[in-house]
SETI-814569 format. One line per 2 residues: number of its first residue (from 1); their letters; for each residue x, y, z of C-alpha. Coordinates in nm, 2 decimals, padded with zeros to 4 digits. Layout:
BEGIN
NUM> a> X/Y/Z; ...;
% end
This chain:
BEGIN
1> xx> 00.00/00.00/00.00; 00.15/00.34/-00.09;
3> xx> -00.02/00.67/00.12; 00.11/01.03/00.07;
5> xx> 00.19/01.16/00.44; 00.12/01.56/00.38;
7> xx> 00.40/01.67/00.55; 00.74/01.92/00.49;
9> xx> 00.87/01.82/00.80; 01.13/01.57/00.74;
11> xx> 01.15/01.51/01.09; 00.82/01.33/01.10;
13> xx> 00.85/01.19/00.79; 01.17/00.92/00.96;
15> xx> 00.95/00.95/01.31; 00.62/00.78/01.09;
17> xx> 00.90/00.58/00.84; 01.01/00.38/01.15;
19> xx> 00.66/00.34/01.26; 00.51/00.17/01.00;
21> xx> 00.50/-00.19/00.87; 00.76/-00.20/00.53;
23> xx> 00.44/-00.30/00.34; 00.29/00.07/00.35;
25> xx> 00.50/00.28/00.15; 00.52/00.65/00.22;
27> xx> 00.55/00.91/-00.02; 00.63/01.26/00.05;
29> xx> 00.52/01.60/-00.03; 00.81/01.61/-00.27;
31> xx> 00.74/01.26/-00.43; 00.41/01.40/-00.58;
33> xx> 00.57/01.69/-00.71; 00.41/01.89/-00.44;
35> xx> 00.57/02.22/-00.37; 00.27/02.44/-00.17;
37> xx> 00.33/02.52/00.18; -00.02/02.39/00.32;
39> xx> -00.13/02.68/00.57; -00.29/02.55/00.91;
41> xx> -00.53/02.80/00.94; -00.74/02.60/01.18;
43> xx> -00.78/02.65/01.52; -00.80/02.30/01.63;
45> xx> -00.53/02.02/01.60; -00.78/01.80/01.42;
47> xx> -00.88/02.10/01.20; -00.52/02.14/01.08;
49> xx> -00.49/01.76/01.05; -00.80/01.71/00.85;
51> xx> -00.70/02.07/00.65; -00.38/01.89/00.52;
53> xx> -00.53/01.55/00.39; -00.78/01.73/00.23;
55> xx> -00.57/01.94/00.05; -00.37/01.67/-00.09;
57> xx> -00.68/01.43/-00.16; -00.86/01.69/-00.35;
59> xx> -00.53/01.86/-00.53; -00.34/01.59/-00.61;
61> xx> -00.64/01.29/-00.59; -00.39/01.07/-00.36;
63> xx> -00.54/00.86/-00.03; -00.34/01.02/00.23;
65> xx> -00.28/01.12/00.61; -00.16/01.42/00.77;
67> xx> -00.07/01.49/01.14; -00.06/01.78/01.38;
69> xx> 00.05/01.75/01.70; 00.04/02.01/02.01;
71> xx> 00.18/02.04/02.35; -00.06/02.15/02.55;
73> xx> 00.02/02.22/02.91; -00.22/02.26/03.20;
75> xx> -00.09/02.54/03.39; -00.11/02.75/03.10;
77> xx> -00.47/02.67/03.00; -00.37/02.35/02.76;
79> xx> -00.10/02.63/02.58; 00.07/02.66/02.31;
81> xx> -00.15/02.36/02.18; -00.27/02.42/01.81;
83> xx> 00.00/02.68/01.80; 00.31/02.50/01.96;
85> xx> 00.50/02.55/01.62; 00.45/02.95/01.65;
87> xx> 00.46/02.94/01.99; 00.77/03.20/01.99;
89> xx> 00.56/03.41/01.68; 00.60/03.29/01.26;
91> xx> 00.95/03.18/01.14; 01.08/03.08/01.49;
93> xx> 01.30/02.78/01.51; 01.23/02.53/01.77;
95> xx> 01.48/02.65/02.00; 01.27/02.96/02.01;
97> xx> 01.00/02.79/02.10; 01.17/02.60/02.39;
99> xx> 01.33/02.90/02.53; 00.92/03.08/02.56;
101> xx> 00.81/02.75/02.70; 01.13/02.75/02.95;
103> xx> 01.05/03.16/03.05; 00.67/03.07/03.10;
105> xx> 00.72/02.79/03.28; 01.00/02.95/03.51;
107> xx> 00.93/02.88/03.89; 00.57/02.71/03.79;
109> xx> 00.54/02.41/04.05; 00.30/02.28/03.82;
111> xx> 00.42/02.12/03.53; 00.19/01.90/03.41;
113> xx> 00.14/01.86/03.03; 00.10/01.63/02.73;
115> xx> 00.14/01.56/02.36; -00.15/01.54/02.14;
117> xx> -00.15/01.44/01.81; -00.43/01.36/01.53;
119> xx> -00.39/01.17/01.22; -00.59/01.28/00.97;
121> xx> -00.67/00.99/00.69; -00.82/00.99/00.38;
123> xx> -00.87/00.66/00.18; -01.10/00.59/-00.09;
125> xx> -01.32/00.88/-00.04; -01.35/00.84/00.28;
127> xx> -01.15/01.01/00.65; -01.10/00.85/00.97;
129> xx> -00.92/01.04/01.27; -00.69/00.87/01.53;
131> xx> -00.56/01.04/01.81; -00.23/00.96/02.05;
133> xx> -00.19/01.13/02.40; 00.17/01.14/02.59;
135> xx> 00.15/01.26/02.94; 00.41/01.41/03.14;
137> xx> 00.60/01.69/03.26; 00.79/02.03/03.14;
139> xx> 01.16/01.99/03.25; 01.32/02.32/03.44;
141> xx> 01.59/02.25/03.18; 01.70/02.07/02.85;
143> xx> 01.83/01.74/02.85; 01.96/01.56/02.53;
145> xx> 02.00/01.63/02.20; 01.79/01.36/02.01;
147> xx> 01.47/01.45/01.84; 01.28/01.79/01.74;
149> xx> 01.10/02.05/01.89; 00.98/02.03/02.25;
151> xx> 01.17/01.67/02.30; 01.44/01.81/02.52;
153> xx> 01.25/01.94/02.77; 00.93/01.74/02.77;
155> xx> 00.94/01.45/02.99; 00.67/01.13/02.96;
157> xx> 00.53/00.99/03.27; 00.68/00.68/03.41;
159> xx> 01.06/00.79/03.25; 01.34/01.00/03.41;
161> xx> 01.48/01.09/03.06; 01.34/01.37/02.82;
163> xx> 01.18/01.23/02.46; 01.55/01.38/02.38;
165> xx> 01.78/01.16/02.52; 01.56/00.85/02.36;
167> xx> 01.64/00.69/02.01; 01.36/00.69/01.80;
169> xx> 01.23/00.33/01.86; 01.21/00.45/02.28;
171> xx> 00.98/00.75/02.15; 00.79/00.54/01.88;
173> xx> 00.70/00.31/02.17; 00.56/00.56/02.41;
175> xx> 00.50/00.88/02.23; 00.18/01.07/02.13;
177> xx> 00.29/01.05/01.75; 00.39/00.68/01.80;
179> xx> 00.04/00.56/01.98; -00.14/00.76/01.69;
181> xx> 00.05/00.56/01.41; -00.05/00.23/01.58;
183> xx> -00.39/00.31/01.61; -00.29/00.41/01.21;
185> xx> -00.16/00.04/01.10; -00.43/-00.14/01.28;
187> xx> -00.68/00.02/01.11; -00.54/-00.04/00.82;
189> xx> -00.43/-00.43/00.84; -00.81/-00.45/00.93;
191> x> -00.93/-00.26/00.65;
% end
């Protein structure tokens, strides 16, 4: 089986790679000759999700799946959620990001938060949704230098090491992405 995942974010694109059974085959953005940045202009994370697929599906007719994924943490109202990547403002790099999170979470006792993500797929005309949750906690401080974005300083419950210091197969096992991608394949050996 061959699915588009509507993505530019090569770092998800390995994450889902080493998720998935060989016998689905993922093609990228780039594969279908797809050069449009697709705008989340949703205020949801299954908005954007759903936003993506369906751009591909009805632009470039190809079954498909798309993600988004937010961190949402209690203390500040389930923030940055839906706008974790902007967190810091438009065209910030992660480590922007990380460094707001780090200043809004200084000398917060609470520091409960999660990872939320939605997979968005269409196939054969029609969409299904599938949603992974990671709990945990917002470190006072980075650790490790694996992964992207939040990863060094989020930490999931039940682990005293960051998603950062884990090699992708640790974080496939446990991780918001990694729960939504199983719920992904089983659906799909099934279908």
């Amino acid at each position: 089986m061959k699915l588009v995942f509507a993505t530019n974010n090569n770092n998800k694109v390995k994450e889902i790679k080493g998720l998935l059974p060989k016998d689905i085959e993922i093609l990228t953005l780039t594969d279908i000759h797809c050069t449009e940045e697709i705008e989340e202009t949703e205020d949801t994370i299954e908005g954007n999700a759903k936003l993506k697929a369906d751009y591909i599906t009805k632009n470039y007719g190809y079954d498909c799946f798309a993600d988004d994924t937010g961190l949402e943490v209690d203390i500040l109202n389930g923030a940055p959620g839906v706008y974790s990547a902007r967190y810091a403002g438009e065209n910030v790099t992660y480590e922007d990001n990380v460094q707001k999170m780090l200043y809004e979470m200084n000398r917060k006792i609470d520091r409960k938060a999660q990872f939320r993500t939605v997979i968005a797929l269409n196939l054969e005309g029609k969409q299904y949704l599938f949603e992974g949750i990671c709990k945990g906690n917002i470190l006072k401080q980075k650790k490790g230098n694996l992964g992207f974005g939040y990863d060094p300083i989020f930490q999931p419950d039940g682990f005293d090491k960051s998603f950062a210091e884990m090699n992708l197969k640790e974080k496939g096992d446990i991780s918001h992405r990694g729960l939504a991608v199983k719920k992904l394949v089983k659906f799909l050996k099934h279908k």
